[in-house]
C-alpha positions as CSV (number, residue, x, y, z in Angstrom):
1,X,0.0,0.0,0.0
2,X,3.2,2.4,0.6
3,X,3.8,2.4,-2.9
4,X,0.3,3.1,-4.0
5,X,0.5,6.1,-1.9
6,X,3.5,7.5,-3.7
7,X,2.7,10.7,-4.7
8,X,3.2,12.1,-8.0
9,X,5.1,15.0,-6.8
10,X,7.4,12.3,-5.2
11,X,7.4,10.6,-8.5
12,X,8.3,13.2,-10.7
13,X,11.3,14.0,-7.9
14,X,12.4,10.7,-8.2
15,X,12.1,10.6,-12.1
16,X,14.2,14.1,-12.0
17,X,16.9,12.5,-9.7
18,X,17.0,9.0,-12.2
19,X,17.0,11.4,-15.5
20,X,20.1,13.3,-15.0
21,X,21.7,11.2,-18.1
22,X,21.4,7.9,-15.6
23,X,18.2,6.4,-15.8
24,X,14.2,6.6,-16.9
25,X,11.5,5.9,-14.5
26,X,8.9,3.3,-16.2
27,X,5.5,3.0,-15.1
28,X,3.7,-0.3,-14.9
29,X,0.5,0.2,-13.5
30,X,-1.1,-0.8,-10.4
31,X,0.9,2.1,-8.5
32,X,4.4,0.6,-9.5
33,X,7.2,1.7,-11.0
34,X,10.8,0.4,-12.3
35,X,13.5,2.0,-13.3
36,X,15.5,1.5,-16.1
37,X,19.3,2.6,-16.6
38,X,20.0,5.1,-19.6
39,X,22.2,3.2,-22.2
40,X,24.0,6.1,-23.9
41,X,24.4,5.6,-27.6
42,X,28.7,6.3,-28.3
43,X,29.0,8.5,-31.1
44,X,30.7,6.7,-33.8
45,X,32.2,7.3,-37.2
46,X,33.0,4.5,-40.2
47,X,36.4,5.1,-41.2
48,X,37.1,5.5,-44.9
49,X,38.3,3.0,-46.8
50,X,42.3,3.0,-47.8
51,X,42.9,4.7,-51.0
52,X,45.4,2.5,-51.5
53,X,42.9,-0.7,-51.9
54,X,40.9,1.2,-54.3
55,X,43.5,0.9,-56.8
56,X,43.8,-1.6,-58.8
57,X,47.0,-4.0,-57.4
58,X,50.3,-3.7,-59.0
59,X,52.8,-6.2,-59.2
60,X,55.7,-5.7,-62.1
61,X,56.8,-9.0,-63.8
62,X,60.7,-9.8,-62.3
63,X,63.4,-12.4,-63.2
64,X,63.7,-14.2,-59.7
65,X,67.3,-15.1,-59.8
66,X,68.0,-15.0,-56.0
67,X,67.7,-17.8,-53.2
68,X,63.9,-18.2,-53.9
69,X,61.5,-17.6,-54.7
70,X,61.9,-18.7,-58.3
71,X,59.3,-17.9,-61.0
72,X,56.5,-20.2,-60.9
73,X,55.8,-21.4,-65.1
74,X,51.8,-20.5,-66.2
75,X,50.7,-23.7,-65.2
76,X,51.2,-23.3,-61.8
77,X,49.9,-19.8,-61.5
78,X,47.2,-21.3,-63.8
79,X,46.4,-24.0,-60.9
80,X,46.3,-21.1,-58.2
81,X,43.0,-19.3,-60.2
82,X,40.8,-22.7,-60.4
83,X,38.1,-23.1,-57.9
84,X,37.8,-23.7,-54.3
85,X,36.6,-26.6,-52.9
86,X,36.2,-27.8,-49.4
87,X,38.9,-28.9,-47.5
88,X,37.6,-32.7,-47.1
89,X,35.6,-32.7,-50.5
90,X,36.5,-36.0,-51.8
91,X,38.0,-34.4,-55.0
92,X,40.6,-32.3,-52.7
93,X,41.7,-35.4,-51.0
94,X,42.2,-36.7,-54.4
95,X,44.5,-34.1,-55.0
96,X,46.5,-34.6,-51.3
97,X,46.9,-38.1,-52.2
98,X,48.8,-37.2,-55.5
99,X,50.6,-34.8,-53.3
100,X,51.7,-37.4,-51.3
101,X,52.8,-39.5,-54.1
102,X,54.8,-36.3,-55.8
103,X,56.5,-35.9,-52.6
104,X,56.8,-39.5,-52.3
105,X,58.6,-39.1,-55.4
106,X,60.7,-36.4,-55.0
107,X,62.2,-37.8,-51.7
108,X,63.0,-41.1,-53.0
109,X,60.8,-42.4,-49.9
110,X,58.4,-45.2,-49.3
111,X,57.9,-43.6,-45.8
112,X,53.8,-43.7,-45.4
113,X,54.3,-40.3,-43.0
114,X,54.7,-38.0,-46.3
115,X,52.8,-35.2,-46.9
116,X,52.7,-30.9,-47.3
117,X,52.8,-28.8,-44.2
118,X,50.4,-25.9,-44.6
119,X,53.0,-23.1,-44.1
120,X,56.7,-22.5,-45.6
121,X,59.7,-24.6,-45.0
122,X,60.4,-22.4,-41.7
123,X,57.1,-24.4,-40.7
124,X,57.9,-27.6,-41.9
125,X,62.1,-26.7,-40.1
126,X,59.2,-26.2,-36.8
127,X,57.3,-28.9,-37.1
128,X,60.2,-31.2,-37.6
129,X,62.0,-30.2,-34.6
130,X,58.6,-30.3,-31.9
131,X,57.7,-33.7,-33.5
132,X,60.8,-35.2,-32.6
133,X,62.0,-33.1,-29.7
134,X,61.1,-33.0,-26.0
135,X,61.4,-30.4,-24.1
136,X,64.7,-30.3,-21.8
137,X,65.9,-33.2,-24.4
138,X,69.6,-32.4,-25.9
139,X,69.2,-31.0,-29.4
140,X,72.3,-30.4,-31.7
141,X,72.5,-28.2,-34.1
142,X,74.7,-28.7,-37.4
143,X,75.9,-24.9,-38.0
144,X,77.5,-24.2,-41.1
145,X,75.5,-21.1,-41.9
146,X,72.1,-19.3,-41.2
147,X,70.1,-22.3,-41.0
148,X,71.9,-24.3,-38.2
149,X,71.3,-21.1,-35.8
150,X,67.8,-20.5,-36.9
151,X,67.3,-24.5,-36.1
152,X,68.9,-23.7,-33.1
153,X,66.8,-20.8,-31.9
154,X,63.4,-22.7,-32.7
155,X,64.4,-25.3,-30.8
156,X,65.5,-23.4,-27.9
157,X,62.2,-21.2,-27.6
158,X,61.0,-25.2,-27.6
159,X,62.6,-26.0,-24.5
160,X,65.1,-28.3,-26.0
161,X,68.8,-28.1,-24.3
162,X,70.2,-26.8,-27.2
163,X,74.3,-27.3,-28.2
164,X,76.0,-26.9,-31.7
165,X,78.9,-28.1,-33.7
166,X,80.4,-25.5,-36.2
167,X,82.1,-25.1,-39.4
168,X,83.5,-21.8,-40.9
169,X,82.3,-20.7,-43.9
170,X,82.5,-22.5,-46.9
171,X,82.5,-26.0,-45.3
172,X,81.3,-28.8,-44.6
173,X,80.8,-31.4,-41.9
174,X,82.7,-34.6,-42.0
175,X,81.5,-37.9,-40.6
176,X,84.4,-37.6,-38.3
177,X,82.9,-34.2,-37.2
178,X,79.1,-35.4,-36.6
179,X,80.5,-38.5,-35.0
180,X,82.2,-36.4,-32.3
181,X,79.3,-34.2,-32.0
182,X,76.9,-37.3,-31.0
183,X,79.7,-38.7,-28.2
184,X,80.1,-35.3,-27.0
185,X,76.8,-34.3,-26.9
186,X,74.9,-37.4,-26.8
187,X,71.2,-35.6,-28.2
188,X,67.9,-36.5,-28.9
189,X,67.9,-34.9,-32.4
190,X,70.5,-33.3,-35.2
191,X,69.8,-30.7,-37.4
192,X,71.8,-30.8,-40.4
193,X,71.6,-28.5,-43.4
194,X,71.7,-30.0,-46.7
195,X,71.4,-27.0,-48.8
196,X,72.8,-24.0,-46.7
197,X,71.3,-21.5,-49.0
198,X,73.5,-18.6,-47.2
199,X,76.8,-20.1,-47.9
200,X,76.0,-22.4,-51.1
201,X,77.0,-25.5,-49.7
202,X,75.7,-28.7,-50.6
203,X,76.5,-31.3,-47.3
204,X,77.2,-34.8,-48.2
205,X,75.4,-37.1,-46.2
206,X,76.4,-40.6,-47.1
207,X,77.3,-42.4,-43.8
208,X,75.0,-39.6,-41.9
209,X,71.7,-41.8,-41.5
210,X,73.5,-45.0,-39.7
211,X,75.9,-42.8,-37.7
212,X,72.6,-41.1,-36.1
213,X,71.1,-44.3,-35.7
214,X,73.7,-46.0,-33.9
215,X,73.7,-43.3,-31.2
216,X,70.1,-43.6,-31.1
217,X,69.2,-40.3,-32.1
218,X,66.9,-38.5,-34.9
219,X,68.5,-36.9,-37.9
220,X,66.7,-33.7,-39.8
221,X,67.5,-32.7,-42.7
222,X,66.9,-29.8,-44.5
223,X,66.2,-30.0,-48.4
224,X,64.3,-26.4,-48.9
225,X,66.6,-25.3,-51.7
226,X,68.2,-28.8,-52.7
227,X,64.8,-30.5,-53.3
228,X,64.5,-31.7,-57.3
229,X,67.7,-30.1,-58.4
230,X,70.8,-32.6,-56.9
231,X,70.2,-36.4,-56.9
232,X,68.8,-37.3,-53.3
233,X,67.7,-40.8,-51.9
234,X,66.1,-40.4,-48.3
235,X,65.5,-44.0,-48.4
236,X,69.0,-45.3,-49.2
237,X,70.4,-42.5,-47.2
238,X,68.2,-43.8,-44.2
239,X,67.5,-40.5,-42.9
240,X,64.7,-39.6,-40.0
241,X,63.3,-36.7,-40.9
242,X,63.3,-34.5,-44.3
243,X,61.6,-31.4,-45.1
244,X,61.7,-28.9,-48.0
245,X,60.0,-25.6,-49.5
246,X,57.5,-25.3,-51.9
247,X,59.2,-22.2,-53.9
248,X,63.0,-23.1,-55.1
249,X,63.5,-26.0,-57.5
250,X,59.6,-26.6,-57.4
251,X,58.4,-23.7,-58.8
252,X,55.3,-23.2,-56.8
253,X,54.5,-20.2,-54.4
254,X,56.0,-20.0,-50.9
255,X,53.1,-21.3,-48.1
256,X,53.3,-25.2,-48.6
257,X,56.2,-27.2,-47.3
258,X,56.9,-31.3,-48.6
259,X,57.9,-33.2,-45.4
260,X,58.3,-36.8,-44.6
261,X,58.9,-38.8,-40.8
262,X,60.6,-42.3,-41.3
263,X,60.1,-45.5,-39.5
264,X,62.2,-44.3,-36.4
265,X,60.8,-40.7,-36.0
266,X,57.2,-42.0,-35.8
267,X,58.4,-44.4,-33.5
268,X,60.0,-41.2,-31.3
269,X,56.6,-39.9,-31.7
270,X,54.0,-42.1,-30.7
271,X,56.1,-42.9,-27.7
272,X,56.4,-39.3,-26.4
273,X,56.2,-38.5,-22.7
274,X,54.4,-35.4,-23.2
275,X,52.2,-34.4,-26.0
276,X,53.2,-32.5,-29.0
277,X,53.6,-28.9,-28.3
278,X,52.1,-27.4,-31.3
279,X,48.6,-28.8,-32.4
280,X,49.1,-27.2,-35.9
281,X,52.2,-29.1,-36.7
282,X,51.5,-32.5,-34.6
283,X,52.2,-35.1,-36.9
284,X,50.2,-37.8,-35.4
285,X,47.0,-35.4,-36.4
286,X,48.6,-34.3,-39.7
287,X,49.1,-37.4,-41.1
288,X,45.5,-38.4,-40.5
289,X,44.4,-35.5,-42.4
290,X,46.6,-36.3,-44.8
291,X,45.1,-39.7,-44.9
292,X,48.4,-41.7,-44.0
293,X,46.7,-44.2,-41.4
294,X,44.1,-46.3,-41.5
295,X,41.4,-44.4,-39.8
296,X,38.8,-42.0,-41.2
297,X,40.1,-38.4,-42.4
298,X,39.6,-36.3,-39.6
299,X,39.4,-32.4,-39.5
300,X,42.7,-31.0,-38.2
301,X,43.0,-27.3,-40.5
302,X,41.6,-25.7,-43.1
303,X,44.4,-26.5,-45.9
304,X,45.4,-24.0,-47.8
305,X,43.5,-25.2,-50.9
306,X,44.4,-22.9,-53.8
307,X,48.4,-23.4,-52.4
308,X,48.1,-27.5,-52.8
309,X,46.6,-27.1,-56.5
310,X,49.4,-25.2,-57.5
311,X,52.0,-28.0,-55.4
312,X,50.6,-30.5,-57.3
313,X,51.1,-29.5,-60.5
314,X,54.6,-28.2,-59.6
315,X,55.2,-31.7,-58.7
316,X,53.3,-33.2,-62.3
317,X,55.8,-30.9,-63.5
318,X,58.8,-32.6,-61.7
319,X,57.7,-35.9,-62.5
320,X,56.5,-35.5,-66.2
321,X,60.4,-34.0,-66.6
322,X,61.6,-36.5,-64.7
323,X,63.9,-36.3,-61.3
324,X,67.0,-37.6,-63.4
325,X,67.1,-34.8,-66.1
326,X,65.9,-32.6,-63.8
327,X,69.0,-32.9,-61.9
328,X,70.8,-33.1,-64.9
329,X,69.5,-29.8,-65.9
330,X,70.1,-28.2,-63.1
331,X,74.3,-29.3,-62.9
332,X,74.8,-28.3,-66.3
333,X,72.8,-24.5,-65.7
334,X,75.2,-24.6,-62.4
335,X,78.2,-25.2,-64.6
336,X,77.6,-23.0,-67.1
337,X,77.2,-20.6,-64.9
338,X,80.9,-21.3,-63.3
339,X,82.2,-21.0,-66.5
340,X,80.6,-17.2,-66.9
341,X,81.8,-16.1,-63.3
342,X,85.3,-17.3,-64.2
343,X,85.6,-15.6,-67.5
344,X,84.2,-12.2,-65.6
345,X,87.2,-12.7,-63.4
346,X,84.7,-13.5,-60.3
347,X,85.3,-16.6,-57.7
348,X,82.9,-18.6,-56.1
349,X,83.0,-19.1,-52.7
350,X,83.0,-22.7,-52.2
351,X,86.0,-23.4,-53.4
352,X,86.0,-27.7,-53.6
353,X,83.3,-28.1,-56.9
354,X,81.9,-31.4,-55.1
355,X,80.8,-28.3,-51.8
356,X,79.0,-26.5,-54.0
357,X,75.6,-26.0,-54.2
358,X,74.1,-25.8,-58.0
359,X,71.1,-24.3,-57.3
360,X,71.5,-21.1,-55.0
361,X,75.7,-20.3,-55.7
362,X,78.0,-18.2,-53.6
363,X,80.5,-15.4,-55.5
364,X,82.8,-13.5,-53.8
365,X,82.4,-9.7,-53.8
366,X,85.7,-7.9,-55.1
367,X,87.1,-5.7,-53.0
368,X,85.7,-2.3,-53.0
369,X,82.6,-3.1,-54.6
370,X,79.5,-1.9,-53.3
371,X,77.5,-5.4,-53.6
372,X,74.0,-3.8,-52.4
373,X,74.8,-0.8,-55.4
374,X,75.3,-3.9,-57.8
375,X,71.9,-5.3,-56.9
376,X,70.0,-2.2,-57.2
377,X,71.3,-1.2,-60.9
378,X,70.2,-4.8,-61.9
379,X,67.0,-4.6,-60.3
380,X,66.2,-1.5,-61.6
381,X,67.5,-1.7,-65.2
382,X,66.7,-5.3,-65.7
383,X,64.1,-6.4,-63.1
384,X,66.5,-9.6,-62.5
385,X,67.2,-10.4,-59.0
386,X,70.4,-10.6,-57.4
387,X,70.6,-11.5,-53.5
388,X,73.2,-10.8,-51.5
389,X,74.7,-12.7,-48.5
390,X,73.0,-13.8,-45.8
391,X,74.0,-14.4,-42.1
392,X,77.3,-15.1,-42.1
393,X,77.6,-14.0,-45.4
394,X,76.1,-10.8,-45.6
395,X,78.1,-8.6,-47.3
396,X,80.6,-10.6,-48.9
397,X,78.7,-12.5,-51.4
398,X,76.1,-12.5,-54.4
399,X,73.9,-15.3,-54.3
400,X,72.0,-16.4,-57.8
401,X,69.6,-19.2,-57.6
402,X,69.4,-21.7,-60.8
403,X,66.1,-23.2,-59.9
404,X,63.3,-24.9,-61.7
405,X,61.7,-22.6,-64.0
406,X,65.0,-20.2,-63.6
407,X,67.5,-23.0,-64.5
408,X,67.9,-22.2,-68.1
409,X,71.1,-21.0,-69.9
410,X,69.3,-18.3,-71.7
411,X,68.5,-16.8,-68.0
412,X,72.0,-17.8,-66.8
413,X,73.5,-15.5,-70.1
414,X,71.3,-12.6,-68.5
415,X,72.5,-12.6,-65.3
416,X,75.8,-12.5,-65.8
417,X,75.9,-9.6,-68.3
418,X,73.6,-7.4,-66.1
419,X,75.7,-8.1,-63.6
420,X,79.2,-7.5,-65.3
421,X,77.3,-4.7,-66.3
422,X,76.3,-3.3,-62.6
423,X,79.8,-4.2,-61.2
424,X,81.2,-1.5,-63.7
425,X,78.5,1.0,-63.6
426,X,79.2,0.7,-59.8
427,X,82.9,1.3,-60.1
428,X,82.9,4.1,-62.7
């Protein structure tokens, strides 16, 4: 009844009090009333769009003669315009199984655990390492060049007890050298490099495989710029773990990365203390997408579906050429391009011919040459790449990748005149 008897003078005090920008008074018959808070609207403004987006995109047509990425051929960028289609759509998994029968291919590998990671070959360098590596485990790294220490730091922010073995510049590693490494050191997993793209080594591995095994621990090996264009035999080399890069001797674009565990990394992995840190690159899940065991596809990720169309047919590429002439090709483009850098009065790097890497090479920069001067003339009078060093070799080299589509004497002869061309524009 005390409410009834609220008078409206009351009311209208308590509806001034409540209306001061922090409330309404509502009235709901029978004598009551509620009150409601105010719920101020902000003021808000749509920001335009960028200019920038409103144009259309420009991107100029370049010679990619530097450590990759190479130039992908028509069919390939034909591949990434054809239509979407689901991610489990029974013609996409088509298309994964041929990828896994390219790769299968271009490994030399019956391994069953062979398939694309859906990222780069950094990825795939990731994936490899916190498959086969346990946290506070000893990992050893292989360090010749940029990609032993990048090995190194992914697997420290893993938790692995890191420790390295290194080689100056322009070497290799001996099976002398790994073998003291794994007494020393006694690890869980080594990293080695077989294409250090920064230096233009190619590591021999012949003997590696066994040696690891006998000390019970898990070889890596990175392929990313070897892949397709030196013979390679995973299987006969009996190595663990293998990964490489869609976008050097392949051809496609960067984003998906070939990878393959053998018998005794799945064997490290299904008996894991802990689980896999990384959901995205657990293997175990991976290769079920990838329909490698015997159960059902499952959903892991979205694949990157437009990126595996143009994989495949880089690897249809591979295969209708062949692995053998592909090789082939690609020693005799490295050659000729030996001869070229001789006759300019240029030296290579790697001085021991059975060191050197065919398709990203190393030459020296002459003194008092500005190398980063050379590369802009070329650039910006021919649109041809030239990279210089990298890591350990920044600033003392030119790098000039000869890889699929790019490993062609025609592109070779245009190279080394723009830059025998830029060295003397740069010292005039």
């Amino acid at each position: 009844m005390a409410a009834r008897a609220l008078s409206k003078a009351n009311i209208i005090s308590v509806y001034r009090y409540t209306s001061l920008g922090t409330g309404v008074i509502n009235f709901s018959g029978r004598g009551r009333f509620l009150y409601r808070p105010a719920c101020k609207m902000a003021s808000t403004k749509v920001s335009g769009p960028p200019a920038s987006l409103l144009k259309p995109i420009n991107v100029p047509n370049k010679t990619l003669m530097g450590p990759g990425p190479s130039n992908a051929s028509a069919r390939v960028l034909a591949a990434n315009s054809l239509p979407l289609l689901g991610h489990l759509h029974p013609e996409f998994c088509t298309i994964m199984d041929e990828i896994k029968a390219g790769v299968q291919y271009a490994f030399q590998t019956k391994n069953e655990w062979t398939f694309a990671i859906s990222g780069t070959g950094h990825a795939a360098m990731e994936a490899s390492i916190v498959n086969v590596v346990e946290r506070g485990e000893v990992f050893l790294s292989a360090c010749k060049g940029i990609w032993g220490e990048r090995a190194a730091g992914i697997a420290e922010r893993q938790g692995a007890d890191v420790r390295k073995i290194v080689k100056p510049l322009g070497e290799v590693f001996t099976l002398e050298d790994i073998e003291k490494g794994l007494q020393e050191h006694k690890p869980a997993a080594l990293y080695l490099c077989h294409s250090e793209s920064s230096s233009g080594i190619l590591q021999p591995l012949e003997g590696v495989g066994p040696l690891c095994a006998k000390y019970n621990c898990i070889l890596i090996v990175d392929t990313v710029a070897s892949l397709g264009g030196v013979p390679f035999f995973l299987d006969d080399l009996d190595l663990d773990v293998v990964y490489s890069g869609s976008q050097k001797v392949l051809s496609a674009p960067p984003g998906s990365a070939p990878i393959t565990f053998g018998p005794r990394a799945r064997a490290k992995i299904m008996n894991r203390k802990t689980p896999v840190a990384s959901y995205y690159f657990d293997a175990k899940c991976l290769s079920n997408y990838w329909g490698c065991d015997d159960g059902p596809r499952g959903y892991h990720h979205t694949g990157p579906i437009s990126s595996m169309y143009a994989l495949r047919e880089a690897l249809a590429g591979l295969a209708e050429e062949g692995l053998e002439a592909c090789w082939a090709r690609h020693k005799e483009c490295a050659e000729h391009l030996y001869k070229g850098v001789e006759e300019m009065g240029l030296q290579m790097l790697v001085k021991n011919k059975d060191w050197r890497l065919p398709t990203v090479n190393t030459i020296c920069v002459p003194e008092g040459v500005d190398w980063k001067a050379v590369t802009v003339y070329v650039m910006k009078k021919y649109a041809i790449e030239i990279s210089g060093g990298l890591g350990p070799s920044a600033g003392k080299v030119w790098r000039i990748g000869l890889m699929g589509e790019n490993a062609k004497k025609e592109k070779i002869d245009q190279v080394l005149k723009a830059l025998k061309e830029g060295i003397d524009a740069v010292k005039n």
